[in-house]
C-alpha positions in Angstrom: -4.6 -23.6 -13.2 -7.9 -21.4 -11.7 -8.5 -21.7 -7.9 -11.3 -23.6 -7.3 -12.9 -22.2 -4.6 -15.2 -24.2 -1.6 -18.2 -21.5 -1.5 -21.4 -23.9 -0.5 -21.9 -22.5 2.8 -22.2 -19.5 0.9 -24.3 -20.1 -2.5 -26.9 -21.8 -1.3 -28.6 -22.7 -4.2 -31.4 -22.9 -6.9 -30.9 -25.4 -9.9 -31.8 -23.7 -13.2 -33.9 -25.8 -15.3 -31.9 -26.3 -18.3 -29.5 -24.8 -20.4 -29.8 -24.0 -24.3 -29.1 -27.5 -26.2 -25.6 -27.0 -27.8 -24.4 -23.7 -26.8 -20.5 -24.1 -25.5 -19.9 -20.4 -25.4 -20.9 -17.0 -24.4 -20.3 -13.5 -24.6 -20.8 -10.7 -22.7 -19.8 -7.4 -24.5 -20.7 -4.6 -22.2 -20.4 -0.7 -24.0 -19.9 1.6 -21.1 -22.3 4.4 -21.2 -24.7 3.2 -24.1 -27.9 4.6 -24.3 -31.0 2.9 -26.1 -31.4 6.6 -27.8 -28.1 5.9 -29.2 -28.5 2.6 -30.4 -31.9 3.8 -32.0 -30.4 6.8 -33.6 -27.0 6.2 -34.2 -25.5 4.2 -37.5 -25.9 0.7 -36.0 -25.7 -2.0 -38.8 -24.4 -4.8 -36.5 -26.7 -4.2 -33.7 -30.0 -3.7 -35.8 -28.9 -7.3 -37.4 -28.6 -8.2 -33.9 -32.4 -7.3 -33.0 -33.8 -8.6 -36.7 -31.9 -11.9 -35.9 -32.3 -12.0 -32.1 -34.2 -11.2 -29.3 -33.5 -7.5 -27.5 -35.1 -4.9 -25.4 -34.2 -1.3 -25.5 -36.0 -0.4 -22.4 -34.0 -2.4 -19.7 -32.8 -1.3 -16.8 -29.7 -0.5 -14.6 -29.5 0.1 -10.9 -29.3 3.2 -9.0 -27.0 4.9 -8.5 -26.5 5.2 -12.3 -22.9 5.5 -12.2 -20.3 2.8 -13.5 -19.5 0.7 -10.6 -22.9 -0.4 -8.6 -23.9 -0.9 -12.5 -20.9 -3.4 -13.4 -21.3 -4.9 -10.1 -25.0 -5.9 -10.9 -24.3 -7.0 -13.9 -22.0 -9.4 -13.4 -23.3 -10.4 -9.6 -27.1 -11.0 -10.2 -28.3 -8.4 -7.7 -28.1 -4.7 -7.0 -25.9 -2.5 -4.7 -28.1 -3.2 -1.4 -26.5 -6.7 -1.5 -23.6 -6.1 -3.2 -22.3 -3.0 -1.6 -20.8 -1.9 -4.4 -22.5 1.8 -3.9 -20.3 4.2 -5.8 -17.4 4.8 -8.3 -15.6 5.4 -4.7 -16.0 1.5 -3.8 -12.4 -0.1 -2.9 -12.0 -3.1 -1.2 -11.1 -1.1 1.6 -13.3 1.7 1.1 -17.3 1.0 1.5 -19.6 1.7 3.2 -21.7 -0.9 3.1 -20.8 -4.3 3.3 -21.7 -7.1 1.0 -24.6 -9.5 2.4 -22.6 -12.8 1.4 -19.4 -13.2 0.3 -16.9 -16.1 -0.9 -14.0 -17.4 0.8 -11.7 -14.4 -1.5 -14.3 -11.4 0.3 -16.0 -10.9 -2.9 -19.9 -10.5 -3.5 -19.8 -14.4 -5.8 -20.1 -13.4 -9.7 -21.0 -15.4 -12.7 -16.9 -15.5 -13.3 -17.0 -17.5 -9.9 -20.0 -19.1 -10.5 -19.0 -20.3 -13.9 -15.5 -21.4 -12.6 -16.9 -23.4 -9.7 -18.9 -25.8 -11.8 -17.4 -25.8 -14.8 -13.6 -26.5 -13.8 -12.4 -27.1 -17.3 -14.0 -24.0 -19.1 -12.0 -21.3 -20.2 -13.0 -18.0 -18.7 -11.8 -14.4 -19.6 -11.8 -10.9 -18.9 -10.9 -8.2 -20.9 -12.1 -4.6 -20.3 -11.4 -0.7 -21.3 -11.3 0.6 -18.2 -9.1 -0.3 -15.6 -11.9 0.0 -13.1 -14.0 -3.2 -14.2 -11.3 -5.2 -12.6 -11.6 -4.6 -9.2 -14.9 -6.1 -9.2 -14.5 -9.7 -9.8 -12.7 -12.6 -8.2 -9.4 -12.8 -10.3 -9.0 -16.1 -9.1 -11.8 -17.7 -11.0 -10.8 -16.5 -14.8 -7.7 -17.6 -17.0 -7.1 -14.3 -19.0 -7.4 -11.0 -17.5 -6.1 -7.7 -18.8 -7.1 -4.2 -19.2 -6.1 -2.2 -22.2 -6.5 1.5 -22.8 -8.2 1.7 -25.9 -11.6 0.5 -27.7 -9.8 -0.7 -30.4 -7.0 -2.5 -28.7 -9.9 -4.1 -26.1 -11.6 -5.9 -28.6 -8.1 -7.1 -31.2 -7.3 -8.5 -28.3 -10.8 -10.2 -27.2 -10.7 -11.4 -31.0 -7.1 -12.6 -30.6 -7.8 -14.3 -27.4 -11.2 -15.8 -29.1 -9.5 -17.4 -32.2 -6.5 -18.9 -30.0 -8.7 -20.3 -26.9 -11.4 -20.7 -27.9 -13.3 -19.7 -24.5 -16.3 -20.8 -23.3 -17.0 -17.6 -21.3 -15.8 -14.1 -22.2 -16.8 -10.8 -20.8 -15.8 -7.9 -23.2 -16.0 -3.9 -21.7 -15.6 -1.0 -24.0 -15.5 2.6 -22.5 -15.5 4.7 -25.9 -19.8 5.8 -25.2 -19.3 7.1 -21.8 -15.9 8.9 -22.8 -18.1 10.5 -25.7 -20.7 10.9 -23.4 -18.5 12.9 -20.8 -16.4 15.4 -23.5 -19.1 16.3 -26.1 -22.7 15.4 -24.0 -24.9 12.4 -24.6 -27.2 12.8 -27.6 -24.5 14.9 -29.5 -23.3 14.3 -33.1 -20.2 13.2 -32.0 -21.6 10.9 -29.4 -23.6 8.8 -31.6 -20.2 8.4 -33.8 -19.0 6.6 -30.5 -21.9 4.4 -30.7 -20.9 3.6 -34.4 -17.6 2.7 -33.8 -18.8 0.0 -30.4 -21.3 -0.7 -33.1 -18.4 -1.5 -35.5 -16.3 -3.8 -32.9 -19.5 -5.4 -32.0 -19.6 -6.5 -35.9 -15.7 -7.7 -35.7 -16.4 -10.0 -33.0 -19.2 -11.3 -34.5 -17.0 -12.0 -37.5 -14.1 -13.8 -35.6 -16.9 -16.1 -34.3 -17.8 -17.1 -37.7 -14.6 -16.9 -38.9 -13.4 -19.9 -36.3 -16.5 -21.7 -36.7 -18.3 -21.2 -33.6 -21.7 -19.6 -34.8 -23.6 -22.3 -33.7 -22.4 -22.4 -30.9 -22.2 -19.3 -29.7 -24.2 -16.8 -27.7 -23.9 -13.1 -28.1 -25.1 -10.8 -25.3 -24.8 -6.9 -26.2 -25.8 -4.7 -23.1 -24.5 -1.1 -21.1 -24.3 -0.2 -17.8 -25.9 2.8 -17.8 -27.4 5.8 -20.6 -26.4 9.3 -19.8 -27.7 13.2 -19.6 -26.0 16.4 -20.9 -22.0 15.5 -19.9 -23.0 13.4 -17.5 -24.9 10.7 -15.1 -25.6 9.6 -11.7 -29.3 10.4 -11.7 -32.8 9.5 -11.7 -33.6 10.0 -15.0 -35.1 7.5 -17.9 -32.1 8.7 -20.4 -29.6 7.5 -17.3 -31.1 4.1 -16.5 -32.2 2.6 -19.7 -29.7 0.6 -21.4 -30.1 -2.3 -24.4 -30.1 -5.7 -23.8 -30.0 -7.6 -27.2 -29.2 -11.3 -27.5 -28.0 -13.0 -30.4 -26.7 -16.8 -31.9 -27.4 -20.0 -30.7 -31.5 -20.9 -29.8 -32.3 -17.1 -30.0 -35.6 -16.3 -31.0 -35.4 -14.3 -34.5 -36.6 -10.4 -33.8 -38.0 -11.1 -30.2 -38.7 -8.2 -28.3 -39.1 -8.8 -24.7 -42.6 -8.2 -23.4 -41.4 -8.0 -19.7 -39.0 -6.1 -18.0 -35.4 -7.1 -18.1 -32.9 -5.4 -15.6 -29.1 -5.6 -15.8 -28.6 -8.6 -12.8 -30.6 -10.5 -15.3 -27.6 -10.5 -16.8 -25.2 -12.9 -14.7 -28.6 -15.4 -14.6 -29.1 -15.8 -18.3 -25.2 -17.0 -18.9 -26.0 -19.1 -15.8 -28.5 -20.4 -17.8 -27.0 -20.9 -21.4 -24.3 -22.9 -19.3 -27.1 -25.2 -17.2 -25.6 -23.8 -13.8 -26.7 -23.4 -10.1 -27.2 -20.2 -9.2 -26.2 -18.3 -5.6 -29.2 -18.3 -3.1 -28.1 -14.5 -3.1 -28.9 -13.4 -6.5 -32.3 -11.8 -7.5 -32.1 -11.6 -11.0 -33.7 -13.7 -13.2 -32.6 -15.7 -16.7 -34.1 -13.7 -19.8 -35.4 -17.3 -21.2 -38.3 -15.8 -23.5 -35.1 -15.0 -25.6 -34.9 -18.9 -26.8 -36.5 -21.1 -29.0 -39.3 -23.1 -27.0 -40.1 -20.1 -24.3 -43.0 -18.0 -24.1 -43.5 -15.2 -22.2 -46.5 -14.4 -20.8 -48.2 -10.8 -20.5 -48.0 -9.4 -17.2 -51.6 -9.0 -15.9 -50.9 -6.6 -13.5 -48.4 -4.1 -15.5 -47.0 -2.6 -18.9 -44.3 -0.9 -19.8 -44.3 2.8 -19.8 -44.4 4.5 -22.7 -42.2 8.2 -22.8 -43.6 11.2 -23.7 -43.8 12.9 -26.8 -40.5 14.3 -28.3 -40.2 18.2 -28.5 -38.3 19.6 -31.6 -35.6 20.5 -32.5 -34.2 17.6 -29.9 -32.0 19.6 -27.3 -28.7 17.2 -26.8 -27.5 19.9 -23.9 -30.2 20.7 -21.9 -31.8 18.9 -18.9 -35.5 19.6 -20.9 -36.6 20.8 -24.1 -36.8 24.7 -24.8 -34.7 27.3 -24.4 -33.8 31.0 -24.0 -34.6 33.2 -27.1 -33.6 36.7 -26.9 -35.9 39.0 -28.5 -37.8 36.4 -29.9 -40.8 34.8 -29.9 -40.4 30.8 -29.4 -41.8 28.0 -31.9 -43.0 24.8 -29.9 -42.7 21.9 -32.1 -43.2 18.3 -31.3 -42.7 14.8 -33.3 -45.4 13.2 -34.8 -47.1 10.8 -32.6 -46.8 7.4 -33.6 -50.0 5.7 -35.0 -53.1 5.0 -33.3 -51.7 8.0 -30.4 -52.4 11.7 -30.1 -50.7 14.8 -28.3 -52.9 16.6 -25.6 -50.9 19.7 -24.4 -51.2 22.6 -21.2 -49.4 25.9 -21.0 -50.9 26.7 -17.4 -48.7 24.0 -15.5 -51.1 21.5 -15.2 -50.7 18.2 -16.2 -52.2 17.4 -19.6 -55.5 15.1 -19.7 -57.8 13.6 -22.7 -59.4 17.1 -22.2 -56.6 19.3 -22.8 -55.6 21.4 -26.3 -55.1 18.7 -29.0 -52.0 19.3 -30.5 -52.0 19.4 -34.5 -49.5 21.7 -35.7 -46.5 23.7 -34.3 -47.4 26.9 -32.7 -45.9 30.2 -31.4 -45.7 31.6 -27.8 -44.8 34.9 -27.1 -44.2 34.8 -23.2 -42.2 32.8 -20.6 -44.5 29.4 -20.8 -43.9 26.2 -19.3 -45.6 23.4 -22.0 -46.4 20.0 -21.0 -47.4 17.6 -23.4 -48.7 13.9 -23.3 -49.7 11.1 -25.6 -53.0 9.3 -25.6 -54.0 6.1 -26.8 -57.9 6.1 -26.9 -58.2 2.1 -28.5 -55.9 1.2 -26.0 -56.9 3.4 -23.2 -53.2 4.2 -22.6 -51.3 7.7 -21.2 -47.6 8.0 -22.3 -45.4 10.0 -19.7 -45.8 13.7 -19.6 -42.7 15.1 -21.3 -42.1 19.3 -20.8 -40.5 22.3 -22.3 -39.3 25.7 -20.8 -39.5 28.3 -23.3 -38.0 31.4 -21.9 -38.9 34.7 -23.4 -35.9 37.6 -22.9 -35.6 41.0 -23.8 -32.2 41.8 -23.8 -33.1 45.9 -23.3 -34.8 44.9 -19.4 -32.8 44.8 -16.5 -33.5 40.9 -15.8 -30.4 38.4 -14.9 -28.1 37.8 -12.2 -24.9 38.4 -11.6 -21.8 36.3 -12.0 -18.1 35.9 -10.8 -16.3 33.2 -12.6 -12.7 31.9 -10.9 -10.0 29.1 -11.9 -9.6 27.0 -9.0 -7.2 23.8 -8.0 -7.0 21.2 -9.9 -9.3 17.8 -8.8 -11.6 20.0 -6.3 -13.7 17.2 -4.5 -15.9 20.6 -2.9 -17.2 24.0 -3.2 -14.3 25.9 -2.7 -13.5 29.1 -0.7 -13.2 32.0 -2.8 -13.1 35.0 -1.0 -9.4 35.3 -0.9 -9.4 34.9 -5.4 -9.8 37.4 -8.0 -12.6 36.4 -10.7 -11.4 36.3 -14.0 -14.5 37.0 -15.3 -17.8 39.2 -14.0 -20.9 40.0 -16.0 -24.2 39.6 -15.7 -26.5 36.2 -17.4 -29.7 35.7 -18.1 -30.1 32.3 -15.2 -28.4 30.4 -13.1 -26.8 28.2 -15.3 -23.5 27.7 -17.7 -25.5 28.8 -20.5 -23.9 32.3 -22.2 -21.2 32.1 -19.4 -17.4 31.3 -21.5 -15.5 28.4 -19.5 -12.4 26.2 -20.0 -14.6 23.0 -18.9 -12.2 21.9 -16.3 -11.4 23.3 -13.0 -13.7 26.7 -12.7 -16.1 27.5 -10.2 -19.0 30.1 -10.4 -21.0 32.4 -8.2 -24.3 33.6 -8.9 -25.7 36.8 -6.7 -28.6 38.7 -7.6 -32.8 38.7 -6.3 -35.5 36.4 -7.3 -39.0 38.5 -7.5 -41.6 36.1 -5.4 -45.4 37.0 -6.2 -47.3 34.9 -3.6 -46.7 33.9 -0.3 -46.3 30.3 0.5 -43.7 27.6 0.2 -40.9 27.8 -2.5 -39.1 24.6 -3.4 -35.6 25.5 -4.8 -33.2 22.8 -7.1 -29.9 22.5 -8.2 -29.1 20.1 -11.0 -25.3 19.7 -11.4 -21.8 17.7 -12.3 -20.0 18.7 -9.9 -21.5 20.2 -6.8 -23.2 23.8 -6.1 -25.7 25.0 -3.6 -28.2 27.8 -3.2 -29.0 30.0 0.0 -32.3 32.5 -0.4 -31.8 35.4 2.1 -28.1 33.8 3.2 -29.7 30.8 4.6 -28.8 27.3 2.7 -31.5 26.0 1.2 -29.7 23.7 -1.4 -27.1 21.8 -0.4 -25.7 19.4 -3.6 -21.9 19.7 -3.1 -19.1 17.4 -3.6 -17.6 15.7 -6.3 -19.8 13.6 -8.6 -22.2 13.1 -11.5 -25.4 14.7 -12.4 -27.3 14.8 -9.8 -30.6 17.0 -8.8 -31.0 17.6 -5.1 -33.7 20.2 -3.6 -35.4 22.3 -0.1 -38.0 24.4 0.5 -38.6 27.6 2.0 -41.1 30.1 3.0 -41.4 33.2 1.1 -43.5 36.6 1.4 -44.1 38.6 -1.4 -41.4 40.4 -2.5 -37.7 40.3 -3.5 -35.4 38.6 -1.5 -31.5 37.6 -2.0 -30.3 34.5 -4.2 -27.3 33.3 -4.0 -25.9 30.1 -6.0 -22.3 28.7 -6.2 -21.0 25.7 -8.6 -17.8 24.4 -9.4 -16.3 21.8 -11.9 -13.6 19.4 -10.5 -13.0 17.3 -13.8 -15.0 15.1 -16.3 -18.7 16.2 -17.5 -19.8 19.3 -16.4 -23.5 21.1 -16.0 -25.3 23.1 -13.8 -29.1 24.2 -13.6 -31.4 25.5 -11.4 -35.2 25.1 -10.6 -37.9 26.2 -8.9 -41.7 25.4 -8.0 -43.9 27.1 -5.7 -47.4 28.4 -5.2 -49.1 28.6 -8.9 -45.3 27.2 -10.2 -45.3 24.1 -12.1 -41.1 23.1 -11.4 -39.5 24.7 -14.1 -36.3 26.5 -14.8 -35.9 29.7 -12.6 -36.9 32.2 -15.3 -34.9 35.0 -15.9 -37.8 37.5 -15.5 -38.3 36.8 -12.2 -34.3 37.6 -11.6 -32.5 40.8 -10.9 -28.9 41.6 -10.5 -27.3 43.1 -7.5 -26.1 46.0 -7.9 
């Protein structure tokens, strides 16, 4: 028997208007680390039948910080981490900083699991997720089935057996096979996209076992992600990390709707509110996604559109924070993807930002030098500007003296900081061409590097200095600390400033790899500098 909790002190509440006519169950089948790039690029079947047949968007959003836990959380709880206080992967119910703003008489932020169980006493709720982490953010008390199992496969056999035998009105589904892709061979890889074929693959099995019991029309499918990915990694600010699908399927669904409004993940917990007719916590912010049913409209926003990215650079980098790359005695080809129809590509190789004005761009094109491009799409009928999307091509000659230094050590196991190296002998020394893991060999886990060498600095004025890594690093100019991104975590970008004369002057960086994804890049902007990767040209190793 569930325990039926007393929360109405605590949800004060809203009554949604009305819930889909004759839908008796939902699911919820969350695919850890999914981006919209790989449900656009990779083999898909079940969820392309899902968009034809349903209504989806691919350009949803999650909540920062893009890591797994604030992004479950939300999902599930109808609002993001400033009310729920679930802020990292770090959260415990002991272990937080920040408190929740309302809880339930069990200390839990209230869910839709709770809010489900509350007013509908005789439903059958269950939980069954990938990874073990999931449950730790909902109220046990308020499902009937709840296990963890430790494989993709496994995770959903069992949601089908556990569909076919109980029939449940409510069932939440997590599979962990994208972000484990994501983490060992980089988001945007081959083998990545395979990852998104095979969720794509259990999607299609559970979508069978509904028919195959007799459900269908009664059921509603929700397919969505917590958060998208960069490189081996996430945790940042970045488009590819927040964006995640939201595609809903069966019952009253609109057939090929694509949502003309924003939808964000808490919009999640609201819409199976919703499909079930249920109050909804005072608390939450998130709103049902109601212009995915038969007999809703959605109305354009007046005062906003969506944003449209940038133009693609070719060939499509899957391991680098921005298109380009280092070519050695070469010159560089910069190639972009055809604009879709009614748009055109305006370019700059100066830095500045591309306008209606700028070099049209018609054909790919060679460039002989270090060059920053920018490039932007235009939509003249429409009077519409994509975002500006850029490329570092970095020109090397491998007979100049240009690089940095490097010292690579093995270090402890599970390193949660920079570590003190003084007292270790490297295992390798050499000299790269920028401070990065490019053309350095490593073993992925456990490894730190330092990078000593001088930056060449051309104009006086105010240089702002970045580090963009998984795990932590930093990066001192003349021995002072100008960079300071250490600790355990994701990839994350943090930056400082300092003031620089002309000439050269000591850079130091440091970076080390505790476990999981791994990546580290530096940047620079300054006087004249558009921010782009610190160029090896301007480096020089220490002697």
């Amino acid at each position: 028997m569930k325990y039926i909790s007393f929360i109405a002190a605590i949800l004060v509440c809203f009554t949604v208007q009305a819930q889909v006519k004759g839908v008796e169950h939902v699911i919820v089948i969350g695919c850890d680390g999914m981006s919209p790039d790989g449900v656009r690029k990779a083999n898909t079947p079940n969820m392309d039948k899902m968009m034809t047949e349903g209504a989806f968007t691919l350009r949803a959003r999650g909540v920062l910080p893009t890591v797994s836990s604030p992004n479950w959380a939300s999902m599930i709880m109808g609002v993001g981490p400033e009310a729920h206080g679930i802020t990292a992967n770090e959260w415990g119910r002991e272990e937080y900083n920040l408190p929740p703003n309302v809880t339930g008489p069990t200390g839990e932020f209230p869910s839709i699991f709770e809010v489900v169980n509350k007013q509908k006493s005789n439903f059958e709720i269950g939980a069954i997720y990938n990874w073990d982490g999931f449950g730790r953010l909902f109220e046990k008390t308020a499902v009937d089935y709840d296990t963890t199992i430790n494989s993709e496969y496994g995770t959903m056999a069992n949601a089908i057996n556990y569909f076919k035998t109980k029939k449940p009105n409510f069932l939440f589904i997590h599979l962990d096979n994208c972000d484990h892709a994501g983490h060992s061979l980089g988001h945007g890889s081959p083998g990545y996209y395979k990852a998104v074929g095979v969720a794509d693959s259990l999607i299609g099995n559970m979508m069978d076992a509904v028919k195959d019991v007799g459900l269908l029309s009664s059921t509603v499918i929700i397919v969505t992600a917590d958060h998208g990915g960069v490189q081996f990694g996430h945790g940042g600010e970045s488009l590819a990390e927040i964006q995640i699908p939201f595609i809903v399927w069966g019952k009253g669904v609109k057939k090929g709707y694509e949502f003309k409004n924003p939808v964000y993940t808490y919009d999640n917990a609201a819409t199976v509110a919703y499909l079930f007719g249920l109050k909804t916590p005072h608390a939450w912010v998130g709103r049902p996604a109601k212009a995915a049913f038969e007999g809703y409209t959605e109305d354009d926003d007046m005062f906003a559109r969506f944003v449209v990215e940038g133009p693609e650079f070719l060939p499509k980098q899957t391991d680098r924070y921005s298109a380009g790359n280092i070519f050695i005695d070469a010159d560089a080809k910069v190639e972009l993807a055809a604009p879709p129809k009614g748009w055109e590509i305006r370019y700059t190789d100066d830095g500045t930002e591309p306008q209606l004005t700028s070099k049209l761009y018609t054909a790919p094109f060679i460039v002989q030098k270090t060059t920053l491009i920018k490039a932007r799409m235009f939509n003249r009928a429409e009077n519409t500007a994509s975002l500006v999307t850029k490329a570092n091509y970095r020109i090397v000659k491998s007979a100049t003296a240009n690089g940095i230094n490097y010292k690579y050590y093995k270090i402890a196991e599970n390193a949660e900081k920079l570590p003190d190296v003084s007292g270790l002998t490297p295992v390798a020394t050499g000299k790269t061409y920028e401070i990065s893991l490019d053309h350095i060999k490593n073993t992925g886990e456990n490894f730190a590097v330092v990078y000593e060498g001088l930056i060449d600095i051309k104009t006086e004025g105010e240089y702002r200095f970045f580090t963009f890594s998984d795990d932590g690093s930093k990066l001192w100019i003349d021995d002072a600390v100008v960079v300071d991104n250490d600790g355990s975590h994701g990839t994350k970008e943090v930056s400082g400033s300092k003031n620089l004369k002309p000439g050269k002057h000591k850079i130091k960086a440091m970076y080390f790899q505790g476990g999981g994804g791994y990546w580290m890049e530096t940047f620079y902007t300054g006087p004249g500098i558009s921010k782009q990767v610190i160029p090896t040209d301007v480096l020089t190793p220490t002697n």
